[in-house]
C-alpha positions in Angstrom: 116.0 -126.1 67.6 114.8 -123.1 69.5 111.0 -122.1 68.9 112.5 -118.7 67.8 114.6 -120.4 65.0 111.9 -122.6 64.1 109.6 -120.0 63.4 112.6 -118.0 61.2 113.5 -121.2 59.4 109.8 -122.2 58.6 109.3 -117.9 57.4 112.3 -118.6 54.9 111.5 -121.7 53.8 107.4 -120.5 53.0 108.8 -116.9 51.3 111.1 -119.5 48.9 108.5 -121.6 48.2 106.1 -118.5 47.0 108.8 -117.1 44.9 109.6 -120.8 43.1 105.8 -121.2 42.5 105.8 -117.5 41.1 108.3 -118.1 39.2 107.4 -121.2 37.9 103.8 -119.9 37.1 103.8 -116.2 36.1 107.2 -115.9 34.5 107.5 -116.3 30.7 110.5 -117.9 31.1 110.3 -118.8 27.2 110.5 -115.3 26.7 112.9 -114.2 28.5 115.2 -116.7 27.1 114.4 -116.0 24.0 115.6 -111.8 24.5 119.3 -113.4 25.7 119.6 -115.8 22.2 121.6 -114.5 18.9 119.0 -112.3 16.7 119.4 -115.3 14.1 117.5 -117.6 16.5 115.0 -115.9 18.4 111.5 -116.3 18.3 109.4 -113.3 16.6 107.5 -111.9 19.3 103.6 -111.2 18.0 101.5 -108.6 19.8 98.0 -109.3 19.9 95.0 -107.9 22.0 92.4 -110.4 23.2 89.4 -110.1 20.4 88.3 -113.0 18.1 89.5 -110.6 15.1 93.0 -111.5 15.8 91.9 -115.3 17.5 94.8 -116.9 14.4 97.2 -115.1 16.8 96.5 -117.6 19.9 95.0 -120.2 17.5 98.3 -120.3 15.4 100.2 -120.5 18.5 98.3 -123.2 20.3 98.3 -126.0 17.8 101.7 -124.9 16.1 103.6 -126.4 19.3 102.1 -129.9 18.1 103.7 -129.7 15.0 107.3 -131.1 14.1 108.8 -128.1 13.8 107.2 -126.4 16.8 106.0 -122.9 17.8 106.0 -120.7 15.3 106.3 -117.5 17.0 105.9 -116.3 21.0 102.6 -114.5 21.6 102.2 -111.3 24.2 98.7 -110.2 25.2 98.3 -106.4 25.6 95.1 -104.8 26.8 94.8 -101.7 24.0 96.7 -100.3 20.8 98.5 -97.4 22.0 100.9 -99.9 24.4 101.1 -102.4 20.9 102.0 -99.2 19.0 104.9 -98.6 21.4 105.8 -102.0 21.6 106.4 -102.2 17.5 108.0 -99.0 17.3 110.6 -99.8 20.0 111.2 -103.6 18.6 109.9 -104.9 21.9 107.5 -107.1 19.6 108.7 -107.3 15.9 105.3 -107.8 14.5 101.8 -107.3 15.7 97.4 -107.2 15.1 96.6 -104.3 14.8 93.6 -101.8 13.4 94.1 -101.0 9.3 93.8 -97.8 10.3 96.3 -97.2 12.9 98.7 -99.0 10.5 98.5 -96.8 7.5 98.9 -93.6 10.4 102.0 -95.0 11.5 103.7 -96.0 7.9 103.1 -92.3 7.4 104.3 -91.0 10.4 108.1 -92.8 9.1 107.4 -96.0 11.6 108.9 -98.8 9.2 106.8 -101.8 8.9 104.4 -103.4 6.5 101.1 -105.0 6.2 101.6 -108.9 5.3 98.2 -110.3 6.5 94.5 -109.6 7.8 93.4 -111.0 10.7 89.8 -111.8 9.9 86.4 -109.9 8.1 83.1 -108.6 9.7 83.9 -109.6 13.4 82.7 -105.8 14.6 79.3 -104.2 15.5 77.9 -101.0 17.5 75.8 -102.2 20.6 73.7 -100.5 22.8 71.7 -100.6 26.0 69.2 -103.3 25.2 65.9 -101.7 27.1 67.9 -97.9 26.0 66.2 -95.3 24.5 68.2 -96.0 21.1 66.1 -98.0 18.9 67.8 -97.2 15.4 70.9 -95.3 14.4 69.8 -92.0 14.3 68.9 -92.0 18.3 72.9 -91.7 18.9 72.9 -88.4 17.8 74.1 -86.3 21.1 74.9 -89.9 22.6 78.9 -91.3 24.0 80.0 -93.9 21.9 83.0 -96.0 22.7 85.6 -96.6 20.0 88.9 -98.8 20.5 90.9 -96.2 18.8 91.0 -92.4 16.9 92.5 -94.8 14.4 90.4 -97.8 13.9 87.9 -99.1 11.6 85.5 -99.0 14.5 85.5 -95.4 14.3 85.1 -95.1 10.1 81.9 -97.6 10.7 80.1 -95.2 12.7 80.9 -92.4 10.2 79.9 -94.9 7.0 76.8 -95.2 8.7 76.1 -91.3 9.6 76.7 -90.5 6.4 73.5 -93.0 5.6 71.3 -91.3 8.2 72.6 -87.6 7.0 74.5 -87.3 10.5 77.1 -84.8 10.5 80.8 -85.2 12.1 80.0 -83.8 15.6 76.4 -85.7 16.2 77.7 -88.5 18.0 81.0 -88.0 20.8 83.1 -90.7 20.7 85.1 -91.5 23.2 88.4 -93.8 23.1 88.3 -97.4 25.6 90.3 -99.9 25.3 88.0 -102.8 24.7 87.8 -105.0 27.6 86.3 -102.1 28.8 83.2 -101.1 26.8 80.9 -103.8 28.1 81.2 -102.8 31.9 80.9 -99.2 30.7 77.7 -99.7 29.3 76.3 -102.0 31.7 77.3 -99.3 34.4 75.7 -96.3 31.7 79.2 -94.8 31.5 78.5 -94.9 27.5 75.5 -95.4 25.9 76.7 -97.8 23.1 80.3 -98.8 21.7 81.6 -99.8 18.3 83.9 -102.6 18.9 85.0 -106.2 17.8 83.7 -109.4 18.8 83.6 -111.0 21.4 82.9 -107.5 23.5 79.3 -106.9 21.5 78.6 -110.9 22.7 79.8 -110.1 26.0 77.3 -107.5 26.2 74.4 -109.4 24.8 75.2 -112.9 26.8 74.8 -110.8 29.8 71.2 -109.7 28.8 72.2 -105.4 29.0 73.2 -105.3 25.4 71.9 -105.6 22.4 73.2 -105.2 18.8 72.7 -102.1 17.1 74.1 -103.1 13.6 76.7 -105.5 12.0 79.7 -103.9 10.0 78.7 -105.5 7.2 75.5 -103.5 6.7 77.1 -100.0 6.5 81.1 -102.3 4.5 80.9 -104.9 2.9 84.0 -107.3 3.0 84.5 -105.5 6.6 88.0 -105.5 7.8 89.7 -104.6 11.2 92.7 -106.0 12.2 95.4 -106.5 10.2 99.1 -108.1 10.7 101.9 -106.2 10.3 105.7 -107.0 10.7 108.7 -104.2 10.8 110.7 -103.5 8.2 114.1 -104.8 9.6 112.7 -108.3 10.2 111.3 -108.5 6.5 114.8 -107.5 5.3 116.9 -109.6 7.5 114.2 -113.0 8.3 112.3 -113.2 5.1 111.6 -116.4 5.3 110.4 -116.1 9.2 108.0 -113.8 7.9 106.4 -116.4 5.6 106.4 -118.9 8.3 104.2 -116.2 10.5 101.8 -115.4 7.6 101.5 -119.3 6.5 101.2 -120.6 10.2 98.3 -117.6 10.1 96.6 -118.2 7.2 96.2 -122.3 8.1 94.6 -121.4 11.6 92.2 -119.2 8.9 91.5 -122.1 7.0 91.2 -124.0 10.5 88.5 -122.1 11.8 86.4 -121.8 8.9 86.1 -126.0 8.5 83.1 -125.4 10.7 81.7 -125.1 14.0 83.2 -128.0 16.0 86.8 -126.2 15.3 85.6 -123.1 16.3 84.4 -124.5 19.4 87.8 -126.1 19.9 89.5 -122.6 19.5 86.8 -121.1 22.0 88.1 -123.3 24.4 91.9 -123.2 24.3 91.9 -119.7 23.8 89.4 -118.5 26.4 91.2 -120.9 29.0 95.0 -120.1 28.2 95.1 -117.4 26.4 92.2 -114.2 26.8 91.5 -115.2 29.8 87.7 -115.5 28.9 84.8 -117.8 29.9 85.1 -120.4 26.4 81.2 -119.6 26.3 81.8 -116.3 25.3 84.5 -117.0 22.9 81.4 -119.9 21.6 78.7 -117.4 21.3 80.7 -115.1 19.2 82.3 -117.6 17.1 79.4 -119.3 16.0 76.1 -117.2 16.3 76.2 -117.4 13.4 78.7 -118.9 12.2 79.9 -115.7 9.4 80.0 -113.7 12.6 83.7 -113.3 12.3 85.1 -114.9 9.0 88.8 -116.3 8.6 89.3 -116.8 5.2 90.5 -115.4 2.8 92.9 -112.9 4.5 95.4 -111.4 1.8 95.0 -107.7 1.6 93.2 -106.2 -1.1 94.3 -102.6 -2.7 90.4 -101.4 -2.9 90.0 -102.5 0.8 92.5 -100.2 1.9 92.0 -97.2 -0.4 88.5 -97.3 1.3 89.9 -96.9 4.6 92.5 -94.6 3.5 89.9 -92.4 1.7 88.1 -92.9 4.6 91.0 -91.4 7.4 91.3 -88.6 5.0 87.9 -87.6 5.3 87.3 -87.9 8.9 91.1 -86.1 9.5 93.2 -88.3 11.1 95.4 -88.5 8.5 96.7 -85.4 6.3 98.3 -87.2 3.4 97.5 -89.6 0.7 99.1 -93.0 1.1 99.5 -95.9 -1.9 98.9 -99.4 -0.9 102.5 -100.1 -1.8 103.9 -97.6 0.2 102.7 -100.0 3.7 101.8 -103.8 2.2 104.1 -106.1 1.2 101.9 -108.8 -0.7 104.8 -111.4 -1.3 104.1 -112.9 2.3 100.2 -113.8 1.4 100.9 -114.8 -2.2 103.1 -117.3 -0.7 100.6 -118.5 1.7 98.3 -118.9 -1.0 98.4 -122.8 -1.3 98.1 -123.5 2.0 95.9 -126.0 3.8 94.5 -126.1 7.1 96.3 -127.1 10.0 95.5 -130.9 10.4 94.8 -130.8 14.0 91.9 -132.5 16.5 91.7 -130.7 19.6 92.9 -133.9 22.4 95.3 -134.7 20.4 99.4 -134.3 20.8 99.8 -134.1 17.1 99.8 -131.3 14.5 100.5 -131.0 10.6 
């Protein structure tokens, strides 16, 4: 064999070699089987963004595929709500964690689906430069805040709090970022604090610029982000799939509330295959403390949701009033009501 040919067949045989790796590892090839199967047998696809407020999304997933009946679901990662929101309302993902807030918008906007779950409580916090000139809340007035979205809870807790301190609508700019974001913003003093979930105000405080301003749960109690939500269709046509999502969800709850050996488990697993995050991170924020971000109990609560409702209404991102029945469906977590934790030991190749 001629140099000349040598060089062409070792070219063709390297560029088939890179595309079989590729393929092999950066190809969802689970997913993409999934798309081509009868709508009776696919997989729901869940939409989740990487915060430890919806960490039942990747925990669920994880230790389901251990279990005799297998995955329950196929997780997809996003990087901020306004591509999740798309997603859902084109049926590119059927169901999704999302913020309460941006839920009830779209139910009222004629987007059919339904609130069937929460994903966690507390788990959010406003941080700011650690040596900064803020020192309590009233030093953000005139500041740039970061919020995940116009419609999140993030948002309502800055204006809770204002409305402590006597702050009026305009004295702190917020600024939307999706949250991966926020932490190299303020380290870089693009921002001078953010209102965000866990495990961004960690991030920010591991790396010695941040520090935390205030918890949710001084300004709400029984704090709440985000929420799971399914479309309509799928609750009409796949009941019982729906109930296999919410009680797969609700055990990984259970799960990580047993205490902080689980949670250090989940830190782990999900950092490494999953958010993409050092596991000390997803440690730090899981269990210092411990009620950082809570798990359990997740079924959605009428008064929770009138609050942020009310809340929408006031601060003008939404123009109409909305009943709790008009966007929960509250079958799902009754049914998941008597279920146990997932009976699972990180290691192992066995789940129940």
């Amino acid at each position: 064999m001629s140099p000349r040919k040598k060089v062409l067949f070792f070219g063709v045989g390297w560029l088939a070699l890179i595309s079989v790796l590729h393929g092999y590892l950066n190809v969802n090839w689970t997913a993409i089987l999934n798309d081509h199967l009868p709508i009776a047998k696919r997989k729901t696809v869940v939409a989740y963004i990487p915060v430890t407020c919806q960490l039942t999304c990747p925990v669920t997933d994880y230790i389901s595929k251990f279990s005799n009946s297998g995955e329950i679901f196929l997780p997809r990662m996003f990087q901020g709500f306004p591509e999740i929101k798309e997603a859902l309302i084109s049926n590119r993902v059927q169901a999704a964690f999302i913020v309460a807030p941006l839920a009830i918008a779209l139910v009222s906007q004629g987007v059919p689906i339904k609130v069937v779950y929460l994903g966690h409580r507390y788990g959010s916090a406003v941080v700011v430069k650690k040596d900064g000139p803020v020192k309590t809340f009233p030093d953000l007035r005139g500041k740039v805040v970061a919020i995940p979205s116009r419609f999140s809870d993030e948002r309502l807790l800055l204006f809770r709090a204002m409305k402590v301190w006597g702050m009026k609508a305009g004295d702190i700019k917020m600024v939307e970022m999706a949250p991966p974001d926020v932490s190299g913003a303020l380290a870089a003093g693009a921002i001078d604090g953010f209102s965000m979930g866990e495990p961004f105000p960690s991030q920010a405080e591991m790396a010695g610029y941040g520090r935390v301003l205030l918890q949710a749960r001084e300004y709400w109690p029984d704090y709440m982000s985000c929420i799971l939500v399914v479309r309509q269709d799928l609750i009409d046509s796949r009941p019982d799939v729906v109930q296999t999502l919410v009680d797969g969800i609700a055990r990984s709850g259970l799960w990580l509330d047993k205490g902080k050996p689980y949670r250090e488990d989940a830190a782990d697993f999900v950092g490494r295959f999953y958010y993409h995050q050092k596991p000390a991170l997803l440690r730090w924020a899981l269990t210092k403390p411990l009620d950082r971000v809570v798990y359990s109990p997740l079924a959605p609560r009428k008064g929770d949701f009138d609050m942020v409702r009310d809340l929408m209404m006031e601060t003008g991102v939404l123009n109409k009033k909305i009943e709790f029945s008009d966007y929960t469906d509250t079958r799902f977590s009754d049914g998941a009501t008597g279920e146990n934790a997932w009976n699972y030991q990180a290691g192992t190749a066995s789940a129940k």
